[in-house]
Predicted model as a PDB file, atoms N, CA, C, CB and O in Angstrom, pLDDT in the B-factor column:
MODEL        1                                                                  
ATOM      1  N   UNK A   1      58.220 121.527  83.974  1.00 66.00           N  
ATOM      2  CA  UNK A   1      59.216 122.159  84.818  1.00 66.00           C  
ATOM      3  C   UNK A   1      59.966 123.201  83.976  1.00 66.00           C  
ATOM      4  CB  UNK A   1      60.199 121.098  85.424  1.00 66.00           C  
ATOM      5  O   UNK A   1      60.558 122.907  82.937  1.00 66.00           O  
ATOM      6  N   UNK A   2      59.894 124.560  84.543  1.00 77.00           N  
ATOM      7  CA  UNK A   2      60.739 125.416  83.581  1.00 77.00           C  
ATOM      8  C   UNK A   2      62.335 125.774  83.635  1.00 77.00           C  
ATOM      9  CB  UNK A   2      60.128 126.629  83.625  1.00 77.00           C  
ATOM     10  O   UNK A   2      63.230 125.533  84.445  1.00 77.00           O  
ATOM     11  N   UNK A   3      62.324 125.881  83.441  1.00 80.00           N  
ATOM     12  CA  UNK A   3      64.106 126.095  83.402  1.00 80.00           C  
ATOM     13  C   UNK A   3      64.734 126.658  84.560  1.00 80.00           C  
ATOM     14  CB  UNK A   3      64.622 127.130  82.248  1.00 80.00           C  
ATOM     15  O   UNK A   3      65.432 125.898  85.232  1.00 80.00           O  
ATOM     16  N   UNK A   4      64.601 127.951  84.945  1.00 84.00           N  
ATOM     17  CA  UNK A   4      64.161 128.357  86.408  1.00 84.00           C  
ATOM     18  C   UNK A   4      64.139 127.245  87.308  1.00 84.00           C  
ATOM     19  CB  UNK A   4      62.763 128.977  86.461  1.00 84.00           C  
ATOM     20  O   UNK A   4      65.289 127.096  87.721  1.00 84.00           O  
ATOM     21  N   UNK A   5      63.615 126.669  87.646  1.00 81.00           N  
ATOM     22  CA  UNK A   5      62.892 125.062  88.476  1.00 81.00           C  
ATOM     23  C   UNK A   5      64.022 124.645  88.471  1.00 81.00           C  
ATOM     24  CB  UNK A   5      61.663 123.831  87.717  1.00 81.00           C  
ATOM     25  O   UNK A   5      64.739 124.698  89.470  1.00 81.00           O  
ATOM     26  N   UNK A   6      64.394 124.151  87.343  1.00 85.00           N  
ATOM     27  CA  UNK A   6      65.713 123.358  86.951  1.00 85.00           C  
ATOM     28  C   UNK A   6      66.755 123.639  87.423  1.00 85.00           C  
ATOM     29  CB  UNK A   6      66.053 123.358  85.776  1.00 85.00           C  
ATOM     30  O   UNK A   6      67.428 122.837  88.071  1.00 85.00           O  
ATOM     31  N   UNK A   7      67.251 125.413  87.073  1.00 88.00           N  
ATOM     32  CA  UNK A   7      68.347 125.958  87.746  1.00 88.00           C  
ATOM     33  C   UNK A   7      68.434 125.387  89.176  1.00 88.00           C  
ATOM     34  CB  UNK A   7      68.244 127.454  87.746  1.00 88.00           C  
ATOM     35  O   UNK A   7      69.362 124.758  89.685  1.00 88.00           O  
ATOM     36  N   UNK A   8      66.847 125.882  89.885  1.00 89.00           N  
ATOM     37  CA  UNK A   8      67.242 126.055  91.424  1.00 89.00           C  
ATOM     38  C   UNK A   8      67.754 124.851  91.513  1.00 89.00           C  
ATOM     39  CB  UNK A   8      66.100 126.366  92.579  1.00 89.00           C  
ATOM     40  O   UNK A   8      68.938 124.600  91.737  1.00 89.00           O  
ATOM     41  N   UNK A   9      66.800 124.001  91.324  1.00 92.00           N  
ATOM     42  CA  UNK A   9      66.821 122.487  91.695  1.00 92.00           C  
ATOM     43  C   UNK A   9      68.508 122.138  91.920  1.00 92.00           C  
ATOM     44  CB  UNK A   9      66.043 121.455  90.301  1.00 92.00           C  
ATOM     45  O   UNK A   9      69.027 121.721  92.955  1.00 92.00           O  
ATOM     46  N   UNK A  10      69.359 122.530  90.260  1.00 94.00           N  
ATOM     47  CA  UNK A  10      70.502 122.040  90.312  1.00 94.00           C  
ATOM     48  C   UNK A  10      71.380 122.606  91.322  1.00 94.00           C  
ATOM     49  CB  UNK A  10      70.982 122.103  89.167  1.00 94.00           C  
ATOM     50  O   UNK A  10      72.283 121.942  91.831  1.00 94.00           O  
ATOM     51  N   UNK A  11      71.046 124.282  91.741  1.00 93.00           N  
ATOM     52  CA  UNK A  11      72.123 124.778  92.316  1.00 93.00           C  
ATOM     53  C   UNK A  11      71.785 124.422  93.808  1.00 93.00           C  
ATOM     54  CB  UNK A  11      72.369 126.301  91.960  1.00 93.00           C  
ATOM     55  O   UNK A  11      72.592 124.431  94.738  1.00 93.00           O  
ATOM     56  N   UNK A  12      70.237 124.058  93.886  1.00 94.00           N  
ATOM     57  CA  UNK A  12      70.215 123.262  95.369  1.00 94.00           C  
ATOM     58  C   UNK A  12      70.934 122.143  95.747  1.00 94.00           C  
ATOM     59  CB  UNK A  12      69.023 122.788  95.660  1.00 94.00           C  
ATOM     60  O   UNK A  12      71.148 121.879  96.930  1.00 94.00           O  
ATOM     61  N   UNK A  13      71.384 121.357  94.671  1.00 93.00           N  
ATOM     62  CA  UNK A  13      72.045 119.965  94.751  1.00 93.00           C  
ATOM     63  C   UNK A  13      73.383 120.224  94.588  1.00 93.00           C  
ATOM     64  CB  UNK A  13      71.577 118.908  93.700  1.00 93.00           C  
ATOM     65  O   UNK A  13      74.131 119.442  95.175  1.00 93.00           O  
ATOM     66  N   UNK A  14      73.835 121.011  94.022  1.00 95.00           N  
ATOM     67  CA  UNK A  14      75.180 121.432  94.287  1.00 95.00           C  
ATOM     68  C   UNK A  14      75.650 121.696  95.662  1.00 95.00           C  
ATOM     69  CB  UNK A  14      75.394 122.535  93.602  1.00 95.00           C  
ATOM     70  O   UNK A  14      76.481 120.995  96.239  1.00 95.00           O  
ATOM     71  N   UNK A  15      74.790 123.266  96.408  1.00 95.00           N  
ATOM     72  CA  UNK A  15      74.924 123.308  97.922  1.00 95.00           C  
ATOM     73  C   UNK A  15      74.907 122.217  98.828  1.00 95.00           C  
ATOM     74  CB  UNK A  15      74.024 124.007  98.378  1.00 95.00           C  
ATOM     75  O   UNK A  15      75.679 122.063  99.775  1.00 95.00           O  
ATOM     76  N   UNK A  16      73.894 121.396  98.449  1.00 95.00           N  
ATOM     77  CA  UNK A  16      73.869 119.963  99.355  1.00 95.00           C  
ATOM     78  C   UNK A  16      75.323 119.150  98.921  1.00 95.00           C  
ATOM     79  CB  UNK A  16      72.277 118.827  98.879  1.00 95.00           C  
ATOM     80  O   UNK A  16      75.936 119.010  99.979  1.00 95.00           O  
ATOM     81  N   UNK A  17      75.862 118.750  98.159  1.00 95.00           N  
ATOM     82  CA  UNK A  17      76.811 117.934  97.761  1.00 95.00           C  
ATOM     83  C   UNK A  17      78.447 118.802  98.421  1.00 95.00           C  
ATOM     84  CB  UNK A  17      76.579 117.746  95.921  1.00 95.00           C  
ATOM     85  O   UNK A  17      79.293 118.143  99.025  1.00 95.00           O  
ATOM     86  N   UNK A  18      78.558 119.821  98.239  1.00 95.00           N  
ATOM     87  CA  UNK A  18      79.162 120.744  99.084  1.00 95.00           C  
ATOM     88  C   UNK A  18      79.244 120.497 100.676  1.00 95.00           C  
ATOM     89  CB  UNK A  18      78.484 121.921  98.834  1.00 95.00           C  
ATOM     90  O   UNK A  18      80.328 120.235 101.197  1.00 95.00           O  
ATOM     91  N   UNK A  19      78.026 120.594 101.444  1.00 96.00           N  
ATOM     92  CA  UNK A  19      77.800 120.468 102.195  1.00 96.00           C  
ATOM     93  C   UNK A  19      78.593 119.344 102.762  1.00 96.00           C  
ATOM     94  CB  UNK A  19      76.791 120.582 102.109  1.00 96.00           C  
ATOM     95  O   UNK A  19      79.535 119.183 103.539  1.00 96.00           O  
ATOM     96  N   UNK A  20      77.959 118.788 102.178  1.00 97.00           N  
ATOM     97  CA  UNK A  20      78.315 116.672 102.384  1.00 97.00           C  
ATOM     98  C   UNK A  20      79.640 116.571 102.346  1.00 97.00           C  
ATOM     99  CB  UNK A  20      77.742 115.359 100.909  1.00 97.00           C  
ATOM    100  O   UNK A  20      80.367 116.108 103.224  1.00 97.00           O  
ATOM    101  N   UNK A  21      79.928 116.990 101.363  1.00 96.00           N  
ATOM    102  CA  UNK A  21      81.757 116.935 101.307  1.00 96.00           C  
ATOM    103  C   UNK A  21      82.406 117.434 102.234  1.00 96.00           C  
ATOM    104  CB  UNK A  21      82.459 117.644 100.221  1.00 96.00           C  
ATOM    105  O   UNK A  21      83.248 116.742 102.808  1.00 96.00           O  
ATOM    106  N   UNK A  22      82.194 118.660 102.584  1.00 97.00           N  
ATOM    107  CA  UNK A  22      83.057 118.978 103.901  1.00 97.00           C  
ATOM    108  C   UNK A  22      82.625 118.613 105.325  1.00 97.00           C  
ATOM    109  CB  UNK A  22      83.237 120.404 103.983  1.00 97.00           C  
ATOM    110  O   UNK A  22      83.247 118.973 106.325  1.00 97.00           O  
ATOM    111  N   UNK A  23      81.406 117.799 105.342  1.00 97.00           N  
ATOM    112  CA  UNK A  23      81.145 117.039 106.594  1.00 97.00           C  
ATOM    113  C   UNK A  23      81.803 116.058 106.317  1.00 97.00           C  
ATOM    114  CB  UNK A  23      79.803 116.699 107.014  1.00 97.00           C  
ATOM    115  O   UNK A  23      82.349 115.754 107.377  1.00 97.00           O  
ATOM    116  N   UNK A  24      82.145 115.261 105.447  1.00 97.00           N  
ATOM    117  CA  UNK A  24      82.741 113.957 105.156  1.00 97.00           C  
ATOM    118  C   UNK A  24      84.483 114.538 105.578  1.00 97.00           C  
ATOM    119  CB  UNK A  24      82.359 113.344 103.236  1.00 97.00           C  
ATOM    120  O   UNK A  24      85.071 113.824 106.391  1.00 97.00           O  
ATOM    121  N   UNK A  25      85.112 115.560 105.133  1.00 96.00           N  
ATOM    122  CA  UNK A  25      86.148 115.731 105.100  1.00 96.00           C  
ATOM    123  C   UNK A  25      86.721 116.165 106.800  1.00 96.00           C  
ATOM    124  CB  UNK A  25      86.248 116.632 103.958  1.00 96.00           C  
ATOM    125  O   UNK A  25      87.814 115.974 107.334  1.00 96.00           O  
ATOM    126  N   UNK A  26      85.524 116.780 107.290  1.00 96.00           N  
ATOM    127  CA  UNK A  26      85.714 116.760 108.822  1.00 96.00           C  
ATOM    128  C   UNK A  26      85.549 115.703 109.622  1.00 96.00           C  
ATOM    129  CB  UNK A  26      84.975 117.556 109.379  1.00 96.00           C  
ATOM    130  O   UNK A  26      86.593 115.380 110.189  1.00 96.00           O  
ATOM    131  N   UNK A  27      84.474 114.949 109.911  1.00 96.00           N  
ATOM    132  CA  UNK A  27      84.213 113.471 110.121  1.00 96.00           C  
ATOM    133  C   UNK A  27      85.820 112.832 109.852  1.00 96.00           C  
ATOM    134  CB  UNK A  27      82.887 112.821 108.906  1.00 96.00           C  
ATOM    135  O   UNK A  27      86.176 112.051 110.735  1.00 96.00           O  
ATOM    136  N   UNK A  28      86.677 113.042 108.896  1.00 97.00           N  
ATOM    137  CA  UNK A  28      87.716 111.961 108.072  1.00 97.00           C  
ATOM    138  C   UNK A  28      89.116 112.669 109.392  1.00 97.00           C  
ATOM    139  CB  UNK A  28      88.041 112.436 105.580  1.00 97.00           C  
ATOM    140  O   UNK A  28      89.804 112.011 110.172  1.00 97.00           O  
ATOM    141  N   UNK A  29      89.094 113.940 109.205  1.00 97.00           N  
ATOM    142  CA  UNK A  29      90.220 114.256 109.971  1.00 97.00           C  
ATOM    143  C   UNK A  29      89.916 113.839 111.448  1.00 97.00           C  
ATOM    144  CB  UNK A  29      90.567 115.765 109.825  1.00 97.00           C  
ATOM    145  O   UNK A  29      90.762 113.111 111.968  1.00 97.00           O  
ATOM    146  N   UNK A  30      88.435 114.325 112.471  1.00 97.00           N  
ATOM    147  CA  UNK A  30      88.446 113.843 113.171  1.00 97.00           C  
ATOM    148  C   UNK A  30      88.823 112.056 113.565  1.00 97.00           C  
ATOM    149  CB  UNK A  30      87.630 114.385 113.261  1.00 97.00           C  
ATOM    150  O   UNK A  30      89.051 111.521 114.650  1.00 97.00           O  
ATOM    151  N   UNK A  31      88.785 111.705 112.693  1.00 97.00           N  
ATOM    152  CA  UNK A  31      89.220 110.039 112.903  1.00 97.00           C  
ATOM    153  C   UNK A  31      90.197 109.850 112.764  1.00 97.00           C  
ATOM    154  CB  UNK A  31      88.782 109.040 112.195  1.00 97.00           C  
ATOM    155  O   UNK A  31      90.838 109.015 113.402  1.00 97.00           O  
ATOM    156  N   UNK A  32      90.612 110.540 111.918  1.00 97.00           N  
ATOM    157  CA  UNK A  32      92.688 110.703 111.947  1.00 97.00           C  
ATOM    158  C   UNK A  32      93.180 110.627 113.106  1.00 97.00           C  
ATOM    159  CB  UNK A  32      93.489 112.229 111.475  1.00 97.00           C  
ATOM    160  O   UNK A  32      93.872 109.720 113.568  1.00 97.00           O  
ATOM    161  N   UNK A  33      92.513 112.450 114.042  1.00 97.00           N  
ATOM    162  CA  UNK A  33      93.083 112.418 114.938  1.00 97.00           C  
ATOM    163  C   UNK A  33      92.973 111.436 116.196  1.00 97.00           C  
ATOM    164  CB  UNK A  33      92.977 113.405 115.094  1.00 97.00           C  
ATOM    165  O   UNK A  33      93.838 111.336 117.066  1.00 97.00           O  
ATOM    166  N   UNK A  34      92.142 110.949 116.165  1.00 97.00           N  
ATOM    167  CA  UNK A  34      91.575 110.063 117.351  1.00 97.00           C  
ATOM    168  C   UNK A  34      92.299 108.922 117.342  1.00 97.00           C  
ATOM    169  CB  UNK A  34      90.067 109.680 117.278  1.00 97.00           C  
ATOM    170  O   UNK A  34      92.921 108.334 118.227  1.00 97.00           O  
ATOM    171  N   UNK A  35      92.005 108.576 115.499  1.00 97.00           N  
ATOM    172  CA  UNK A  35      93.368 107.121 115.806  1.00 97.00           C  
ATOM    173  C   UNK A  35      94.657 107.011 116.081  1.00 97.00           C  
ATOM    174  CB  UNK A  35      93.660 106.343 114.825  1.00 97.00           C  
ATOM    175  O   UNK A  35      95.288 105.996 116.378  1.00 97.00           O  
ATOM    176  N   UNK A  36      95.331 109.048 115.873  1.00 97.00           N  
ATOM    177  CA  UNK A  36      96.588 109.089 116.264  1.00 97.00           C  
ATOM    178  C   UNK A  36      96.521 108.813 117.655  1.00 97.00           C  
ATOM    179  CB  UNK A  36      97.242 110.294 115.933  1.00 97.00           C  
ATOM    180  O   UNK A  36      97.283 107.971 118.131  1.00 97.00           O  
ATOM    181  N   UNK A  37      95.795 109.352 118.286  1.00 97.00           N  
ATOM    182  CA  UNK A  37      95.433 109.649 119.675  1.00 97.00           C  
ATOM    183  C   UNK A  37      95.724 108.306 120.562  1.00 97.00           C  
ATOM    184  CB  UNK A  37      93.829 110.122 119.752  1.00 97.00           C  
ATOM    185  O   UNK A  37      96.222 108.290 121.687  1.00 97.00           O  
ATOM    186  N   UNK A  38      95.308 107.216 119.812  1.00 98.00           N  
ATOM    187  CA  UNK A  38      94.910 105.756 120.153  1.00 98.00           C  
ATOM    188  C   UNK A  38      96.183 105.284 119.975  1.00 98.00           C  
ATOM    189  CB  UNK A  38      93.751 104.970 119.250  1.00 98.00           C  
ATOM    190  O   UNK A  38      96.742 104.532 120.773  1.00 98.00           O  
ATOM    191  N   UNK A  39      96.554 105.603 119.190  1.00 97.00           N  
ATOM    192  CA  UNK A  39      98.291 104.927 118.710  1.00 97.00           C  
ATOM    193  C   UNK A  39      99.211 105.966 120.026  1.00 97.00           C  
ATOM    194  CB  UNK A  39      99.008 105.572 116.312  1.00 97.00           C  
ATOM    195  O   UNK A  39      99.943 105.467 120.881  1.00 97.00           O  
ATOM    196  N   UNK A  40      99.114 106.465 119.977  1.00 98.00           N  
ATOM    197  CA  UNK A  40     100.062 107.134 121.028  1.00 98.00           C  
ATOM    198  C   UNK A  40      99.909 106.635 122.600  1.00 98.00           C  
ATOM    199  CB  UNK A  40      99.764 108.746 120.991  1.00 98.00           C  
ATOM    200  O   UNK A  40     100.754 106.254 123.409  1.00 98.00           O  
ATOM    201  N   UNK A  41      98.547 106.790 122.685  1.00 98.00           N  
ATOM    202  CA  UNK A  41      98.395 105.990 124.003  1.00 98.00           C  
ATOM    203  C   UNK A  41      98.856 104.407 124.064  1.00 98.00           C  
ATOM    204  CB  UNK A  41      96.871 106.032 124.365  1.00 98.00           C  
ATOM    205  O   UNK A  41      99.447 103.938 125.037  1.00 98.00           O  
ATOM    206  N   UNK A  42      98.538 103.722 123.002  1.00 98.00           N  
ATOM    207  CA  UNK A  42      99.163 102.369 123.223  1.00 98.00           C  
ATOM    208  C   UNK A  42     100.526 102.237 123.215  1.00 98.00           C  
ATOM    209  CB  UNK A  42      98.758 101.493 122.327  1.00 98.00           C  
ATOM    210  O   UNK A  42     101.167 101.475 123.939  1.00 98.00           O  
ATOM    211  N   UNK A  43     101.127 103.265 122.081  1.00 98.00           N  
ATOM    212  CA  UNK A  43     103.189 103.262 122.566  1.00 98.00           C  
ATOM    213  C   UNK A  43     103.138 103.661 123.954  1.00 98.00           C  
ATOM    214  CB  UNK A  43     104.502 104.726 121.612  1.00 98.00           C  
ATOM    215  O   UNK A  43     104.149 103.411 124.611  1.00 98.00           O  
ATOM    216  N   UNK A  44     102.586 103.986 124.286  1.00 98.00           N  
ATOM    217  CA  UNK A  44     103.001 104.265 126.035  1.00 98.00           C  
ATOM    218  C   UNK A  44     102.749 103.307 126.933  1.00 98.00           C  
ATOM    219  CB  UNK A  44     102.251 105.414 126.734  1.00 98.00           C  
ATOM    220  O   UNK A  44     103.574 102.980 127.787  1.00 98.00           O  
ATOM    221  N   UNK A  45     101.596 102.783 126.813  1.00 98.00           N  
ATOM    222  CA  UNK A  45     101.191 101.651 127.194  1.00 98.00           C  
ATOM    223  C   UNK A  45     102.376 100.218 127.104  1.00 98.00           C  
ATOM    224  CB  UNK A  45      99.942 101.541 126.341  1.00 98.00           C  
ATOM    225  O   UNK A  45     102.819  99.539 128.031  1.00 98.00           O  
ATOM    226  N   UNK A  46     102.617 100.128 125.741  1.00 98.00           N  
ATOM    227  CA  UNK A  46     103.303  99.150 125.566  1.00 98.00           C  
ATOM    228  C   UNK A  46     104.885  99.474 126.572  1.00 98.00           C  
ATOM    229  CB  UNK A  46     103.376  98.983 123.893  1.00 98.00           C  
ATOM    230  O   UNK A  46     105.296  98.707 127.443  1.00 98.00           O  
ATOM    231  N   UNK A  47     105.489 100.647 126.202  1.00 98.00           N  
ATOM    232  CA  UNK A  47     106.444 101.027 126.903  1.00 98.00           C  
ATOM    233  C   UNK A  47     106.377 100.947 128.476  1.00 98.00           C  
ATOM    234  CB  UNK A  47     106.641 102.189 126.481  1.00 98.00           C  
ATOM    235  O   UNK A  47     107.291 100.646 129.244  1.00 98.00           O  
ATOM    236  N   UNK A  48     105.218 101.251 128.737  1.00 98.00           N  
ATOM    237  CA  UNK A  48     105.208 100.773 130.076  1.00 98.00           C  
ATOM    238  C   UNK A  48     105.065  99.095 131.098  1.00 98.00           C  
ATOM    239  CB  UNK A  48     104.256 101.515 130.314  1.00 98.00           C  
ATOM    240  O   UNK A  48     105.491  98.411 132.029  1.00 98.00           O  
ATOM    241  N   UNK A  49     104.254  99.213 130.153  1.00 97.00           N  
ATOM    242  CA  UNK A  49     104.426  97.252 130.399  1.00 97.00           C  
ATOM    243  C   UNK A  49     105.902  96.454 130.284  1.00 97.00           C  
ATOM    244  CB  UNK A  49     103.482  96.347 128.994  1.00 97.00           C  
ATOM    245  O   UNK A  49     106.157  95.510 131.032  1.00 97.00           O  
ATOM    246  N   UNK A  50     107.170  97.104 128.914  1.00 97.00           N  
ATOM    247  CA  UNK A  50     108.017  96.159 128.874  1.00 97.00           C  
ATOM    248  C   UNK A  50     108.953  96.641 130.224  1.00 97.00           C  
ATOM    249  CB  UNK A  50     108.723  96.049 127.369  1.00 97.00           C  
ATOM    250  O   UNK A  50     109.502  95.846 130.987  1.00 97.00           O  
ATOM    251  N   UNK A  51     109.014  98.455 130.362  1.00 97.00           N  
ATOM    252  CA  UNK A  51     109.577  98.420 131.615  1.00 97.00           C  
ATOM    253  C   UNK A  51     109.059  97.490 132.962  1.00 97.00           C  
ATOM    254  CB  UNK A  51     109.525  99.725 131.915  1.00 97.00           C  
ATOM    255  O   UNK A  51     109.840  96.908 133.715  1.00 97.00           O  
ATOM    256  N   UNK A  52     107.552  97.482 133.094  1.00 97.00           N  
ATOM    257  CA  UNK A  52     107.465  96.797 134.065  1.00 97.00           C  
ATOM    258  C   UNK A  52     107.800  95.367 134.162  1.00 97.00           C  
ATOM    259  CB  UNK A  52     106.465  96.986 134.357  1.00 97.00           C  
ATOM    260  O   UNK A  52     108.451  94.986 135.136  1.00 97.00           O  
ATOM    261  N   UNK A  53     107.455  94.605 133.332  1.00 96.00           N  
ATOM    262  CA  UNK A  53     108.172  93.338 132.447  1.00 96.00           C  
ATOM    263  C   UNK A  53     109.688  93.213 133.332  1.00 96.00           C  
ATOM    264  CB  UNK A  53     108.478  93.838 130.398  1.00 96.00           C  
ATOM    265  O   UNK A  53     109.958  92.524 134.316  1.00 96.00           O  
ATOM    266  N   UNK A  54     110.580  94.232 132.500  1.00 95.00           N  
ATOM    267  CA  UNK A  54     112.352  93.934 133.273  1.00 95.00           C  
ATOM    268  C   UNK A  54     112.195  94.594 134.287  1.00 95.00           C  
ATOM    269  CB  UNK A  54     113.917  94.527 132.509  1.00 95.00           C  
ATOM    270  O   UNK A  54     113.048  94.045 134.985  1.00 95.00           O  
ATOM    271  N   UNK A  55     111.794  95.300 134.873  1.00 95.00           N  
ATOM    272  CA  UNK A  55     111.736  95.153 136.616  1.00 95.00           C  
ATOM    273  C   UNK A  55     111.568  94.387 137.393  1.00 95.00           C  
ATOM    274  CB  UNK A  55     111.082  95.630 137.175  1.00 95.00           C  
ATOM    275  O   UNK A  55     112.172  94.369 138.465  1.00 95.00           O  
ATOM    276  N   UNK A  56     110.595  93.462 136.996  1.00 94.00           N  
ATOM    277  CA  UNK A  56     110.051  92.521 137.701  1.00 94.00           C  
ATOM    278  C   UNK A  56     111.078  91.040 137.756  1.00 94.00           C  
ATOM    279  CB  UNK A  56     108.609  92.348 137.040  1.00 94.00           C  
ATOM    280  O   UNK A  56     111.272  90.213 138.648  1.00 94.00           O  
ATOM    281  N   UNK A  57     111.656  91.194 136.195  1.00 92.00           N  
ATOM    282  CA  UNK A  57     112.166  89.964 135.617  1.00 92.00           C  
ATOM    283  C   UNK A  57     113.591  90.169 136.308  1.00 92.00           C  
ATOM    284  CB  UNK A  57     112.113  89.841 133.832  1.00 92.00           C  
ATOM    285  O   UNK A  57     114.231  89.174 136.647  1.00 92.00           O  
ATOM    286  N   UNK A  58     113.907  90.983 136.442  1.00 90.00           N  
ATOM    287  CA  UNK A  58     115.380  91.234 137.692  1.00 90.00           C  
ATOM    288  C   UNK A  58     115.420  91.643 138.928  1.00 90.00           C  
ATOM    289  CB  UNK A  58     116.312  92.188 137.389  1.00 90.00           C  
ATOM    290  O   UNK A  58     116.363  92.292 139.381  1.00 90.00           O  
ATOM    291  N   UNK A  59     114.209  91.237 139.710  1.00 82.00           N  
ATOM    292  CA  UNK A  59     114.220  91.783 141.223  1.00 82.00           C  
ATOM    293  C   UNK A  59     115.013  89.964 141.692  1.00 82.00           C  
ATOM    294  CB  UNK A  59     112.044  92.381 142.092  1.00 82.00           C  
ATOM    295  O   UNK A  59     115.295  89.696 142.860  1.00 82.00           O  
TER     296      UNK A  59                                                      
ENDMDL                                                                          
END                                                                             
């Protein structure tokens, strides 16, 4: 294998590892947002249940 070979090889594995990283780093935020997403819907959720809760509990 000549050196050449070698170069590409390495700077091919560099681009790939690059690659990977910022799919990993997008993949990571998308899950951020989704679990914010999830948390927000359940404070509402919950908020809505305890109102319905004392409505019910004082008719």
């Amino acid at each position: 294998m000549s050196s050449t070979d070698n170069n590409d090889l390495m700077k091919q594995a560099e681009e790939h590892a690059a690659t990977q990283l910022e799919k990993i780093k997008h993949d990571r935020a998308e899950r951020t947002k989704r679990l914010q997403r999830t948390g927000i819907i359940l404070i509402i959720a919950a908020v809505l249940l305890i109102f319905t809760a004392v409505t019910i509990l004082n008719l």
